[in-house]
N, C-alpha and C positions, 0 to 999 in steps of 0.2 A: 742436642745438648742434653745431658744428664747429671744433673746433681746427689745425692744421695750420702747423707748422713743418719748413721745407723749402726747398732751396739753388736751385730752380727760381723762372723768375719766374711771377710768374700770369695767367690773364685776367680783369680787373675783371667784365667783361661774363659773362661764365661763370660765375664766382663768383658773383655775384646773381642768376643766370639763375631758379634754381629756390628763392631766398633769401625767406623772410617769408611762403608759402603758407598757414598757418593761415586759418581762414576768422574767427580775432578782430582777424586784425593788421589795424590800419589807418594805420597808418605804420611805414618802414622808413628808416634813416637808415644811409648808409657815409662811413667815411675810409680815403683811401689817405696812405699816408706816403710821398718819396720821399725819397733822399740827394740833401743839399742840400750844396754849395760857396760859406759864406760868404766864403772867403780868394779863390779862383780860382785855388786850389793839389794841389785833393785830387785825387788818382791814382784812390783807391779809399776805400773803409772792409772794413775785414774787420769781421764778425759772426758769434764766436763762443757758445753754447751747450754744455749737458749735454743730452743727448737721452733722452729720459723724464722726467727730472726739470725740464725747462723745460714742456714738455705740460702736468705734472701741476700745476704752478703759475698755467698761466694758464686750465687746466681749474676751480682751485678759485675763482679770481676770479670767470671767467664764472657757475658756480652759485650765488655771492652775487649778480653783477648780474642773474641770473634769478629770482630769489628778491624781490630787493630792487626790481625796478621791472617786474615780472610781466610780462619777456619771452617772445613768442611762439617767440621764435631768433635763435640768436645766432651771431658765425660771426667766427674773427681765423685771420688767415694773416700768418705772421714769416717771414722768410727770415731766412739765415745765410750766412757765405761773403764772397766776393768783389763787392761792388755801389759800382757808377762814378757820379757825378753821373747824377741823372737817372734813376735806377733808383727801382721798386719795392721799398721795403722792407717794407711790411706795408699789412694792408687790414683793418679792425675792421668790423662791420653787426653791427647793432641791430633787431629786430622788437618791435612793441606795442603795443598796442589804441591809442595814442594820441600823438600827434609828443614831447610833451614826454619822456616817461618814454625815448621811444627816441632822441632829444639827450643827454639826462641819461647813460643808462645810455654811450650811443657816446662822453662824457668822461670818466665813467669809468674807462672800461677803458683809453682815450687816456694818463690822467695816470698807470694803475698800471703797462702797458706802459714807457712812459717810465722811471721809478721803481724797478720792483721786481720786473720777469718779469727770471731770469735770462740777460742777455744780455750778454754784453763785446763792445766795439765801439773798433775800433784807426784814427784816421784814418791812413793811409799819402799824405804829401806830397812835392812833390819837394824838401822840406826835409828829411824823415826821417818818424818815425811815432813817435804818441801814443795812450795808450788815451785815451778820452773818460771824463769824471770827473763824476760828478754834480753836476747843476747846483741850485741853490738857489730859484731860479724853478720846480724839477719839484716838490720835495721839498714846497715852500710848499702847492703843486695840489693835494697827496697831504690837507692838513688839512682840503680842504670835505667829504671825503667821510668 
């Protein structure tokens, strides 16, 4: 299990490089998230955190979805900071004997990221700037599980 929040981007390919090696997994499933420009106005988003206390939150998540769908390894990388259209914002994998548990568990952690890892996130427009407010479609995700 690896956690990692951090204002660097990452490389996808590197980060799975040595991801799901267990000799039970037999499926591994990843999402990358980018910053998306529905307006075709956003400058930037800034993404702010508590550092240690964001770790430790998305640390306790991951031990339930390892727990709860007997992952081989798991692995979320958040960034924070300054990120432009187009950017990497975070990348979730999932290892486990079997595809569905590693689907399962990589939405998961999808809809609690979204939800409930401590993160503020500020669109800055060439209108002005907005924090981003929870959405009701995330909060809905948050009941399957």
């Amino acid at each position: 299990m690896r956690i990692t929040v951090q204002s660097d981007d990452f490389d996808l390919a590197e980060a799975l490089r040595e991801f799901g090696k267990a000799p039970n997994t037999g499926a591994t499933v990843s999402f990358t998230g980018l910053v998306r420009d529905d307006t075709c106005t956003l400058e930037y988003m800034e993404i702010e955190h508590y550092p240690g206390m964001c770790e430790a939150a998305i640390a306790k998540i991951a031990e339930e979805a390892v727990q709860r769908w007997s992952l081989t390894d798991c692995l979320v990388i958040h960034r924070y900071g300054q990120l432009r259209p187009g950017d990497q914002i975070m990348m979730v994998a999932t290892a486990a004997r079997h595809r569905a548990e590693a689907f399962e568990a990589a939405e998961f952690f999808m809809d609690y990221l979204k939800s409930r890892a401590p993160f503020w996130k500020k669109e800055v427009t060439r209108d002005g700037a907005d924090w981003v407010a929870a959405k009701d479609a995330d909060e809905d995700a948050l009941k399957r599980w």
